[in-house]
N, CA, C and O atoms as a printed pandas DataFrame, in Angstrom:
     atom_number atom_name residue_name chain_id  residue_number  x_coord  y_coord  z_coord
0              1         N          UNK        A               1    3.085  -10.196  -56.351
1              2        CA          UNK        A               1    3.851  -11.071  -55.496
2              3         C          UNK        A               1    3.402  -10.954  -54.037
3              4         O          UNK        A               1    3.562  -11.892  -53.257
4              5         N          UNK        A               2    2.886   -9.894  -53.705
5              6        CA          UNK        A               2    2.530   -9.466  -52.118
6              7         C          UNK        A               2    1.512  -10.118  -51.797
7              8         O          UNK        A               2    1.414  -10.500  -50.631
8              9         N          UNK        A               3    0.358  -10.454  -52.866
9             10        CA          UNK        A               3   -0.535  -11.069  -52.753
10            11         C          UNK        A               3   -0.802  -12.351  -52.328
11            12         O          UNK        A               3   -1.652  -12.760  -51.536
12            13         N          UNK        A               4    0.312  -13.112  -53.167
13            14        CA          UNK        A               4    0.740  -14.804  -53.071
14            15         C          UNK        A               4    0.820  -14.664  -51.757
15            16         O          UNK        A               4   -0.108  -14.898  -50.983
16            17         N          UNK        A               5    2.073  -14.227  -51.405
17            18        CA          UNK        A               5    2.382  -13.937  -49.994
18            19         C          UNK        A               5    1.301  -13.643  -48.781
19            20         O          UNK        A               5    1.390  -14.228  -47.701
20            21         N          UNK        A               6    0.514  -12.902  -49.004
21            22        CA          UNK        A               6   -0.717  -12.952  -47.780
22            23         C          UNK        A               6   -1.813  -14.307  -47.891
23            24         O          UNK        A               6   -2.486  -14.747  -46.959
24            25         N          UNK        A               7   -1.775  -14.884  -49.470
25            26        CA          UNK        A               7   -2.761  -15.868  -49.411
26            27         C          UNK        A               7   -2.154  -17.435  -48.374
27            28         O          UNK        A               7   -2.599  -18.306  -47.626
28            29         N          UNK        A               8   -0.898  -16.983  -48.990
29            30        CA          UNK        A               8   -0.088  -18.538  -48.233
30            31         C          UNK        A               8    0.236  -18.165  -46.825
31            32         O          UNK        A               8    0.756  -19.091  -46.203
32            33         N          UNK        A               9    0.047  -16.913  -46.069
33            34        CA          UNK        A               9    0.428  -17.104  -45.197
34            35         C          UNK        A               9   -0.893  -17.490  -43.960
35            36         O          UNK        A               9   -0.859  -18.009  -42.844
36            37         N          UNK        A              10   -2.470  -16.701  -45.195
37            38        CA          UNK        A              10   -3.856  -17.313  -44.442
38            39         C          UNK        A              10   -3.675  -18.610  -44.474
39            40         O          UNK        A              10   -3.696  -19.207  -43.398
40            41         N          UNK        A              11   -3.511  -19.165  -45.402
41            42        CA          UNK        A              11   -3.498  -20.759  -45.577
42            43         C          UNK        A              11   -2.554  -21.123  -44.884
43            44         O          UNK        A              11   -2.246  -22.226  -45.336
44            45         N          UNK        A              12   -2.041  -20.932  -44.238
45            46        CA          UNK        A              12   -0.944  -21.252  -43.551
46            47         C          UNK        A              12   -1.349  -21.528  -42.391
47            48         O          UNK        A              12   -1.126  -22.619  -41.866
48            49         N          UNK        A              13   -2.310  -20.131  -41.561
49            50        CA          UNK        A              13   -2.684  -20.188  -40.737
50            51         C          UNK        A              13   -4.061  -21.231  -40.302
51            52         O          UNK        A              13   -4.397  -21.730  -39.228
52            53         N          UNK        A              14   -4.582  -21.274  -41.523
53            54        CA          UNK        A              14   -5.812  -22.126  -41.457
54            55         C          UNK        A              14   -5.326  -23.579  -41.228
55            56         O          UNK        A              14   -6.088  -24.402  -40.721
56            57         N          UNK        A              15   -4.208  -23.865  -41.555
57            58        CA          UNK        A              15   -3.656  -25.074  -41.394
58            59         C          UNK        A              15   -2.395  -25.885  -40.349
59            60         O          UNK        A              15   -1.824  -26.975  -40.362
60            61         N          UNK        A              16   -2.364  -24.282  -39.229
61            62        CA          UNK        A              16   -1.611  -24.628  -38.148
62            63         C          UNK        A              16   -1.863  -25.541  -37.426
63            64         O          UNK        A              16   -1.118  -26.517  -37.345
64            65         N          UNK        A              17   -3.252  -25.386  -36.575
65            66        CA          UNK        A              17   -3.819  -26.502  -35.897
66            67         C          UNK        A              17   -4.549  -28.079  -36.860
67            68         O          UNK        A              17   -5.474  -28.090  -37.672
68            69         N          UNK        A              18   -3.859  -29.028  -36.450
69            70        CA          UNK        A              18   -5.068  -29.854  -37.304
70            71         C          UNK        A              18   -6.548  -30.263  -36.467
71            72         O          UNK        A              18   -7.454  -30.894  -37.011
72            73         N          UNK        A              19   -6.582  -29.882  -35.366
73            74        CA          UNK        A              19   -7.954  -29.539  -34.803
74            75         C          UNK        A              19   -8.814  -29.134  -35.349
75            76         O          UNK        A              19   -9.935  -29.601  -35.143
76            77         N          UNK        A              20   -8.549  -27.837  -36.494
77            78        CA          UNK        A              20   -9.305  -26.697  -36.717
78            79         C          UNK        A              20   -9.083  -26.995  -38.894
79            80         O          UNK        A              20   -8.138  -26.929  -39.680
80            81         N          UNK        A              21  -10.481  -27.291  -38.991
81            82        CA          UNK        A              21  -11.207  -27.481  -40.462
82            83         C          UNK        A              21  -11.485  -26.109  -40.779
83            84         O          UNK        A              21  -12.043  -25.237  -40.113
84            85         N          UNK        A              22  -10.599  -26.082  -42.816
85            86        CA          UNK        A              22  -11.428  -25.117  -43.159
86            87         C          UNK        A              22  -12.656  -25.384  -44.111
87            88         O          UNK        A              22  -12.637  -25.884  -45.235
88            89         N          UNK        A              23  -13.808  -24.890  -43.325
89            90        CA          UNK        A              23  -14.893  -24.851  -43.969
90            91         C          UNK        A              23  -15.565  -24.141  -45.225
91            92         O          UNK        A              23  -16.469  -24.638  -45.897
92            93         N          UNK        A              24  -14.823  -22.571  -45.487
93            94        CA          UNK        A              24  -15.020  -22.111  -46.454
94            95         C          UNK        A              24  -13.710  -21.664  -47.095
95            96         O          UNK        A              24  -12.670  -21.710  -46.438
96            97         N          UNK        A              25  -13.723  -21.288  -48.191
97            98        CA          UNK        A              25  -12.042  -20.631  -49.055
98            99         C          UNK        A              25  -12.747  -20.396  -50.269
99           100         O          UNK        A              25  -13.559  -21.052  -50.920
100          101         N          UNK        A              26  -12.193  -19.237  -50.399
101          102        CA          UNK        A              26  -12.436  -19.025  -52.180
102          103         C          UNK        A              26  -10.948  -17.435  -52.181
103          104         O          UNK        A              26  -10.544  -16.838  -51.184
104          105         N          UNK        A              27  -10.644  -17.280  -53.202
105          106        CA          UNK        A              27  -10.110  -16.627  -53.695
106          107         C          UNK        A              27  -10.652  -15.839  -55.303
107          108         O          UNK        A              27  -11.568  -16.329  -55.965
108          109         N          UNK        A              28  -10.000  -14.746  -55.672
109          110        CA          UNK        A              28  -10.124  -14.356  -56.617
110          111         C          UNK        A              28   -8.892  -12.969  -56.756
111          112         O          UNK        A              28   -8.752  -11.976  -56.042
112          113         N          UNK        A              29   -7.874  -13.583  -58.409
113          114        CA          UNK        A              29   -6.886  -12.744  -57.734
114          115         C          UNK        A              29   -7.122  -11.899  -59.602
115          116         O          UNK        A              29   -7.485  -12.606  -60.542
116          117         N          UNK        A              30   -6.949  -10.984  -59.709
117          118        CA          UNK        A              30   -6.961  -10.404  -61.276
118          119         C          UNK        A              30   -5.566   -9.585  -60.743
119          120         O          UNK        A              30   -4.974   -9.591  -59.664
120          121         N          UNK        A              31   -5.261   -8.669  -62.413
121          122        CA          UNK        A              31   -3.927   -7.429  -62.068
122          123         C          UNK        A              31   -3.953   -6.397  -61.680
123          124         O          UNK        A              31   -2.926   -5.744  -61.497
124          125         N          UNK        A              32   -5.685   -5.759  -61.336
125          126        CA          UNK        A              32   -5.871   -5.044  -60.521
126          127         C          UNK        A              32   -6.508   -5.006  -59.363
127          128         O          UNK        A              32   -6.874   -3.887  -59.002
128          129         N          UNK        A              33   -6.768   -5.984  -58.616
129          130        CA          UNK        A              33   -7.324   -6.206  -57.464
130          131         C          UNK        A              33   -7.308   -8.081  -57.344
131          132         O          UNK        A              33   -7.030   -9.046  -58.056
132          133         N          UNK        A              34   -7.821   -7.776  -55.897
133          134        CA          UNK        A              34   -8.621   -9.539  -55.600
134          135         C          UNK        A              34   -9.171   -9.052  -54.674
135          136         O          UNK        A              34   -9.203   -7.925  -54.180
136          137         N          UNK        A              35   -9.937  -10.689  -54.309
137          138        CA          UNK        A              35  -10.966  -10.464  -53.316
138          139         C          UNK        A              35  -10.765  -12.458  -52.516
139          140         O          UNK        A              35  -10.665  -13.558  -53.059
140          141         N          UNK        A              36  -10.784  -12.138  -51.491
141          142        CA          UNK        A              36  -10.785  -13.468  -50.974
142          143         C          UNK        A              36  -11.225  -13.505  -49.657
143          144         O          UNK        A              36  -11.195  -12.570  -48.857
144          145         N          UNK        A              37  -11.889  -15.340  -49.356
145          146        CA          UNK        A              37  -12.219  -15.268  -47.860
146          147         C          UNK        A              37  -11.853  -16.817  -47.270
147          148         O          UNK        A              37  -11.772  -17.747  -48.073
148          149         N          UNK        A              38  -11.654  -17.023  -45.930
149          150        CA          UNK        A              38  -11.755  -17.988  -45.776
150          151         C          UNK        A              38  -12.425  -18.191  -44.184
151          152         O          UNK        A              38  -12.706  -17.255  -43.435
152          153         N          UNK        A              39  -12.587  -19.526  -43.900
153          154        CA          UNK        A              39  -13.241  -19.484  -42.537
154          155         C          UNK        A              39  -13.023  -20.849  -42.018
155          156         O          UNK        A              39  -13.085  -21.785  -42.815
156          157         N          UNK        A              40  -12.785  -21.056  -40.823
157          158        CA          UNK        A              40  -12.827  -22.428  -40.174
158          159         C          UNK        A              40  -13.400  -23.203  -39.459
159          160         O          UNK        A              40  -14.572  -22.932  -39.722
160          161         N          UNK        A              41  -13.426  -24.080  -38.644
161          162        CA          UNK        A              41  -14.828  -24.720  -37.852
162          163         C          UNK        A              41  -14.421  -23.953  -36.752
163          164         O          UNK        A              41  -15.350  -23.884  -35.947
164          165         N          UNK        A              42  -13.319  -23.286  -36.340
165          166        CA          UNK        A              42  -13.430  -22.562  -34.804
166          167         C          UNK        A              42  -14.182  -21.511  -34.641
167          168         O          UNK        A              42  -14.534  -21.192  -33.506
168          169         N          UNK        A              43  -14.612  -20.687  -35.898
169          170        CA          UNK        A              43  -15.192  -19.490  -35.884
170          171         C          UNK        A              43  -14.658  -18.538  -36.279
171          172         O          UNK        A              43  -15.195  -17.454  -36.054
172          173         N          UNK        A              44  -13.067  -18.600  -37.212
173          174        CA          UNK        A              44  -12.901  -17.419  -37.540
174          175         C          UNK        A              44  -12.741  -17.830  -38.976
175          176         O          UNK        A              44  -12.662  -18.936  -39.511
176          177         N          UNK        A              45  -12.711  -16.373  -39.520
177          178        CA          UNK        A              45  -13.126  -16.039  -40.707
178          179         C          UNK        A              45  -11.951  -14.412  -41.243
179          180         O          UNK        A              45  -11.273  -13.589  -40.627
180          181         N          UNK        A              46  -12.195  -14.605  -42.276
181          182        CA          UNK        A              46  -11.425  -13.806  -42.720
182          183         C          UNK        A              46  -11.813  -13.327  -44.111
183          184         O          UNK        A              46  -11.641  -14.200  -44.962
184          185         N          UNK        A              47  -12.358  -12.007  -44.636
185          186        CA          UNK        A              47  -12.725  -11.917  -46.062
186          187         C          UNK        A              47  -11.837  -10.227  -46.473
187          188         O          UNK        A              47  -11.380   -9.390  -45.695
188          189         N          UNK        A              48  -11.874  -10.243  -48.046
189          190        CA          UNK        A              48  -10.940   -9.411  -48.142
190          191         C          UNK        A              48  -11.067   -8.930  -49.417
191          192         O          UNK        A              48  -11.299   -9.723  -50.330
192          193         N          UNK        A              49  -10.947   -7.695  -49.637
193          194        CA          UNK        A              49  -10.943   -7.476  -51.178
194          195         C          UNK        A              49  -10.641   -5.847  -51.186
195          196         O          UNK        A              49  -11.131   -4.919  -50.543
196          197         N          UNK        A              50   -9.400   -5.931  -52.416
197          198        CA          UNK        A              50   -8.712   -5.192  -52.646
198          199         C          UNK        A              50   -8.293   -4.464  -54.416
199          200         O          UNK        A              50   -7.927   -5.016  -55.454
200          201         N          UNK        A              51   -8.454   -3.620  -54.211
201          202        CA          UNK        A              51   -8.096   -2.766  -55.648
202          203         C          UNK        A              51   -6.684   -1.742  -55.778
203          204         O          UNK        A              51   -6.114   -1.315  -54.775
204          205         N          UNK        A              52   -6.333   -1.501  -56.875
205          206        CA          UNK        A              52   -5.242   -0.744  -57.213
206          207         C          UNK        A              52   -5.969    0.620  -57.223
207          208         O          UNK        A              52   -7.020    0.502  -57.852
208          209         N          UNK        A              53   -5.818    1.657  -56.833
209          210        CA          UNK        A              53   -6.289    2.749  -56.499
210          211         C          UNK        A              53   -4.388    3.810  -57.241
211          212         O          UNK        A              53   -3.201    3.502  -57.129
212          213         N          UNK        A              54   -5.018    4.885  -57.841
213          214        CA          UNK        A              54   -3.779    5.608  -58.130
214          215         C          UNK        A              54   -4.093    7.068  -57.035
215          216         O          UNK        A              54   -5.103    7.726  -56.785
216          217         N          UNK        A              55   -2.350    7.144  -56.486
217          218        CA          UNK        A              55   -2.369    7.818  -55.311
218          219         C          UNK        A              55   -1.765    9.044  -56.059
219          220         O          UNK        A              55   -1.705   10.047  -55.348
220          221         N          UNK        A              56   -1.363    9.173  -57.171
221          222        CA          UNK        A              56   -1.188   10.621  -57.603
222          223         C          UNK        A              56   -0.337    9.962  -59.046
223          224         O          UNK        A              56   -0.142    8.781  -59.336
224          225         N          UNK        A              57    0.144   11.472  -59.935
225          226        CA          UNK        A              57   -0.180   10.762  -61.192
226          227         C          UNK        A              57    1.128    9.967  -61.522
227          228         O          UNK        A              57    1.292    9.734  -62.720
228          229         N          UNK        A              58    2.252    9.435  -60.505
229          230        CA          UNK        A              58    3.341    8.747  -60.705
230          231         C          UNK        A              58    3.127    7.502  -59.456
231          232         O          UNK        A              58    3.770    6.476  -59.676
232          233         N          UNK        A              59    2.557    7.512  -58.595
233          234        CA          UNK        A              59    2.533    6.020  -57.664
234          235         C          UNK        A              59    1.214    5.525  -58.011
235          236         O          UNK        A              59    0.312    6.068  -58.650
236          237         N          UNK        A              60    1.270    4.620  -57.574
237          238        CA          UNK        A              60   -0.308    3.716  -57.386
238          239         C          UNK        A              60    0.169    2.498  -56.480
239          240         O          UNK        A              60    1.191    1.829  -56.327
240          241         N          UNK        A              61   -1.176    2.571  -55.938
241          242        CA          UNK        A              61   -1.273    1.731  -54.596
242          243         C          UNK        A              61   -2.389    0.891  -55.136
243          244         O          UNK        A              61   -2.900    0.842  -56.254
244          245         N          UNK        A              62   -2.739   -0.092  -53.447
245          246        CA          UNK        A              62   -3.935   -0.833  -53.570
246          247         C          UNK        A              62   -4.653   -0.155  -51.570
247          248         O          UNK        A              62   -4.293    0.305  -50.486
248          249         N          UNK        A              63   -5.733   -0.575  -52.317
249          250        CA          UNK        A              63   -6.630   -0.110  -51.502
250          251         C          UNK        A              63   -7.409   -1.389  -50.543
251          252         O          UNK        A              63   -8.066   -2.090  -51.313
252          253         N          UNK        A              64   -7.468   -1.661  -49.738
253          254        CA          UNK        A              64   -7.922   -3.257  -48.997
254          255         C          UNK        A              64   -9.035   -2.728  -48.116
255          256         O          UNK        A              64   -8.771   -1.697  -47.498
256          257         N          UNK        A              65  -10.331   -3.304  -47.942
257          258        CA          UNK        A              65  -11.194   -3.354  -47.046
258          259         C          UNK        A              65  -11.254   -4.496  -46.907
259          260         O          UNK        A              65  -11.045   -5.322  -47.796
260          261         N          UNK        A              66  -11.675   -4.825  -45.285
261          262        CA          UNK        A              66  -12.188   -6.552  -44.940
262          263         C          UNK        A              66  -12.354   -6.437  -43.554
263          264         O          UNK        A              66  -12.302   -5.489  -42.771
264          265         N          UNK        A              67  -12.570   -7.664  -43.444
265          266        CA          UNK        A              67  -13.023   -7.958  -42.068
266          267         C          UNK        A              67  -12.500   -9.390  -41.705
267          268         O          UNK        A              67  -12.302  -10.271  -42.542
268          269         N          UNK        A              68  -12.265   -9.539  -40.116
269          270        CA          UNK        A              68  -11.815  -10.671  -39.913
270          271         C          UNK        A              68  -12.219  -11.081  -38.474
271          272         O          UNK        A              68  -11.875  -10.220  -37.664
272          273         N          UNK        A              69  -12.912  -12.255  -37.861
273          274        CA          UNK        A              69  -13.057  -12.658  -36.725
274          275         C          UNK        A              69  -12.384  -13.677  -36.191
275          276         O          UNK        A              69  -11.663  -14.459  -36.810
276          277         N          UNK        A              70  -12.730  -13.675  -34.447
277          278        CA          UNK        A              70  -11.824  -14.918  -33.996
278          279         C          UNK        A              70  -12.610  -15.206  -32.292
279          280         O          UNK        A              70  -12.814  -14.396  -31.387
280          281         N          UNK        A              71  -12.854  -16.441  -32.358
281          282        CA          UNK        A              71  -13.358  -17.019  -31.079
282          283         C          UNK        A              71  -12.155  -17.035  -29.787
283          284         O          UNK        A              71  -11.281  -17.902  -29.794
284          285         N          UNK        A              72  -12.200  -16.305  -29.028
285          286        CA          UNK        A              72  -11.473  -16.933  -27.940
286          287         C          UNK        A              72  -11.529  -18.268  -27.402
287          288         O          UNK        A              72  -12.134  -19.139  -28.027
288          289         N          UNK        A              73  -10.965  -18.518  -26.313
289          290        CA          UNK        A              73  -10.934  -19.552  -24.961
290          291         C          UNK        A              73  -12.188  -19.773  -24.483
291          292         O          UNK        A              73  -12.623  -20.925  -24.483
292          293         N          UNK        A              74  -13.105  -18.515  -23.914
293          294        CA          UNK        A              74  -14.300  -18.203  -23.190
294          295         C          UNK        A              74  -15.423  -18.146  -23.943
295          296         O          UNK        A              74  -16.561  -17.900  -23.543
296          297         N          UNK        A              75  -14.957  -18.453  -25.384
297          298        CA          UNK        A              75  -16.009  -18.453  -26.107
298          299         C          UNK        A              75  -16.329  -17.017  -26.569
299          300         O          UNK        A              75  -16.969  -17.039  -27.621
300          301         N          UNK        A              76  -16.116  -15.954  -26.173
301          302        CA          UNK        A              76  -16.129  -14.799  -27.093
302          303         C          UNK        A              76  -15.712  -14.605  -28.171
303          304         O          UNK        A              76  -14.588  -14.977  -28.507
304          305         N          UNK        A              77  -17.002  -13.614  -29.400
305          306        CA          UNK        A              77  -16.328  -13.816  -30.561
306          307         C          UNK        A              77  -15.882  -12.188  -30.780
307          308         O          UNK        A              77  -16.498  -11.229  -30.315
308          309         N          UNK        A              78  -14.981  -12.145  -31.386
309          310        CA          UNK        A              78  -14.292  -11.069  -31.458
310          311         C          UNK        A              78  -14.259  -10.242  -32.949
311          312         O          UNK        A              78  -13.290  -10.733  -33.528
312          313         N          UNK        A              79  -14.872   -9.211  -33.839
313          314        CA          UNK        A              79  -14.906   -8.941  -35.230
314          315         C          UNK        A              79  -14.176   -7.544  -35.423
315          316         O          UNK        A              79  -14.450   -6.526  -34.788
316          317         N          UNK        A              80  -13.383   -7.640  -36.223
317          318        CA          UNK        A              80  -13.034   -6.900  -36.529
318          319         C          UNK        A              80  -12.812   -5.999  -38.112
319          320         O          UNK        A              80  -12.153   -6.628  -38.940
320          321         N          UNK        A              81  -13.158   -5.041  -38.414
321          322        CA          UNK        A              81  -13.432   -4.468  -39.984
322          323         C          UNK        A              81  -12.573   -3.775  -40.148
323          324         O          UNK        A              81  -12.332   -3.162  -39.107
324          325         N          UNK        A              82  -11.786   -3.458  -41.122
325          326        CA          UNK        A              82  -10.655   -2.356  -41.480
326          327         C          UNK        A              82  -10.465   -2.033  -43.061
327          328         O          UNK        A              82  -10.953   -2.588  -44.045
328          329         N          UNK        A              83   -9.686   -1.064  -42.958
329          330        CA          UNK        A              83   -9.187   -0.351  -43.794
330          331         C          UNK        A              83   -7.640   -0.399  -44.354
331          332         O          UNK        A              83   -6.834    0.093  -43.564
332          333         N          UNK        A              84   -7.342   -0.673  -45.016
333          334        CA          UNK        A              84   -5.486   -0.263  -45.160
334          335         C          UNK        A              84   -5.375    0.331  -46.795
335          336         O          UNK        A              84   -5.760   -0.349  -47.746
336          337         N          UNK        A              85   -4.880    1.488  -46.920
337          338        CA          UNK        A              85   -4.879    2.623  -48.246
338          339         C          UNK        A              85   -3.777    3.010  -47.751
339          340         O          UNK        A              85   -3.130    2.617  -46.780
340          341         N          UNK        A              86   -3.591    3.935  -48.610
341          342        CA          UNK        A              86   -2.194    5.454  -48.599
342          343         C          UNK        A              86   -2.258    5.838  -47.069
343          344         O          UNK        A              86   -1.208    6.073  -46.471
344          345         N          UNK        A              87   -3.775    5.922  -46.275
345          346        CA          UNK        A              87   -3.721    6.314  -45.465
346          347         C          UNK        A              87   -3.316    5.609  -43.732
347          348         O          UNK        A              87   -3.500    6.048  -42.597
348          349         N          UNK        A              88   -2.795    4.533  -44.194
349          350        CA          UNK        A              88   -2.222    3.259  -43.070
350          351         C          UNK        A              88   -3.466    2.307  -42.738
351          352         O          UNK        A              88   -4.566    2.396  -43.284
352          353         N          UNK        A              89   -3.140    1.466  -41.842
353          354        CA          UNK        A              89   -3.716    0.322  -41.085
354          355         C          UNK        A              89   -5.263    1.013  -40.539
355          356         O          UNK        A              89   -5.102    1.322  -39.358
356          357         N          UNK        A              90   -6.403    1.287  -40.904
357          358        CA          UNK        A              90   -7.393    1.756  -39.671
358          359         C          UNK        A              90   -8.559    0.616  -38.985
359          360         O          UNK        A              90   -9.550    0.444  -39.695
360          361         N          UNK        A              91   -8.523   -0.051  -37.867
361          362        CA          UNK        A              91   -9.028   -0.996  -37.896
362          363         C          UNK        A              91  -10.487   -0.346  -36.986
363          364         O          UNK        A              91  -10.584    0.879  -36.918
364          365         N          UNK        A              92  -11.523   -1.184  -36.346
365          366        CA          UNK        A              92  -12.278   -0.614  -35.990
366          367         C          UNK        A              92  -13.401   -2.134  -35.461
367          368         O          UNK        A              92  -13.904   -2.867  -36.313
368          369         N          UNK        A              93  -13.566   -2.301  -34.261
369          370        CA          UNK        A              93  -14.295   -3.311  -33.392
370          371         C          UNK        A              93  -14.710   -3.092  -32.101
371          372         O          UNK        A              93  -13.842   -2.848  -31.262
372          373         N          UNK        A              94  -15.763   -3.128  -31.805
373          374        CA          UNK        A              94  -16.296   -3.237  -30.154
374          375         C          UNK        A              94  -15.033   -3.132  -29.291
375          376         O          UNK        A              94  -15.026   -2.160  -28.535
376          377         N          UNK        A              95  -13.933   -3.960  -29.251
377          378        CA          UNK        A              95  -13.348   -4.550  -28.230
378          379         C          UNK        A              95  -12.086   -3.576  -28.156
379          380         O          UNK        A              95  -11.331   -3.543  -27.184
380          381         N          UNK        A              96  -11.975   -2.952  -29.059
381          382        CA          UNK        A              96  -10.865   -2.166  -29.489
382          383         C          UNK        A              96  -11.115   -0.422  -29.559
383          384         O          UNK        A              96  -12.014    0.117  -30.205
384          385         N          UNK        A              97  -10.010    0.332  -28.668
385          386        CA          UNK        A              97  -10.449    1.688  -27.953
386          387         C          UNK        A              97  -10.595    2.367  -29.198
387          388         O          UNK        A              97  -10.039    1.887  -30.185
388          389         N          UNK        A              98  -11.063    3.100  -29.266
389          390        CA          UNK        A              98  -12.024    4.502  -30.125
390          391         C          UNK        A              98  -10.934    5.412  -30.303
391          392         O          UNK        A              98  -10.214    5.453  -29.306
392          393         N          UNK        A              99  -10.502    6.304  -31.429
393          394        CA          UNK        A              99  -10.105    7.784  -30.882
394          395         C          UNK        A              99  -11.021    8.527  -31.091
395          396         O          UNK        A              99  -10.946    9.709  -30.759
């Protein structure tokens, strides 16, 4: 169900502005993972793919790597790659401070 939920809310977003065409989309959803991407004529993009990972021998989680970009105002493009597991949100881009 969490899944539906993040796909409709990209599509959602891809379809805020009607300025802004999406140029690519694909999805792929199975019962233990998916993988999906989409992208628009402004320059951003979004790809994603995720598995059920077991976090010990009574929970199980999913595990998400992806990446996602976005053009500013000034024309800068902005990328960003991450992580989200057992171990939280870890994102990681040029533009964004280091620890």
């Amino acid at each position: 169900m969490k899944v539906i939920i993040v796909f409709a809310a990209l599509f959602a977003v891809a379809f805020a502005r009607p300025d802004v065409e999406t140029v690519r989309q694909h999805s792929f959803v199975q019962p233990d993972g998916f993988k999906f991407g989409v992208e628009t004529s402004d320059g951003s993009k979004h790809d994603a793919e995720g598995q059920l990972k077991a976090i010990d021998k009574d929970h199980v989680g999913i595990a998400v790597h992806g990446s996602y970009q976005f053009v500013d105002k000034d024309g800068h493009t902005y990328v960003v790659n991450y992580v989200a597991d057992e171990n939280g949100y870890q994102a990681q881009g040029e533009h964004l401070p280091h620890s």
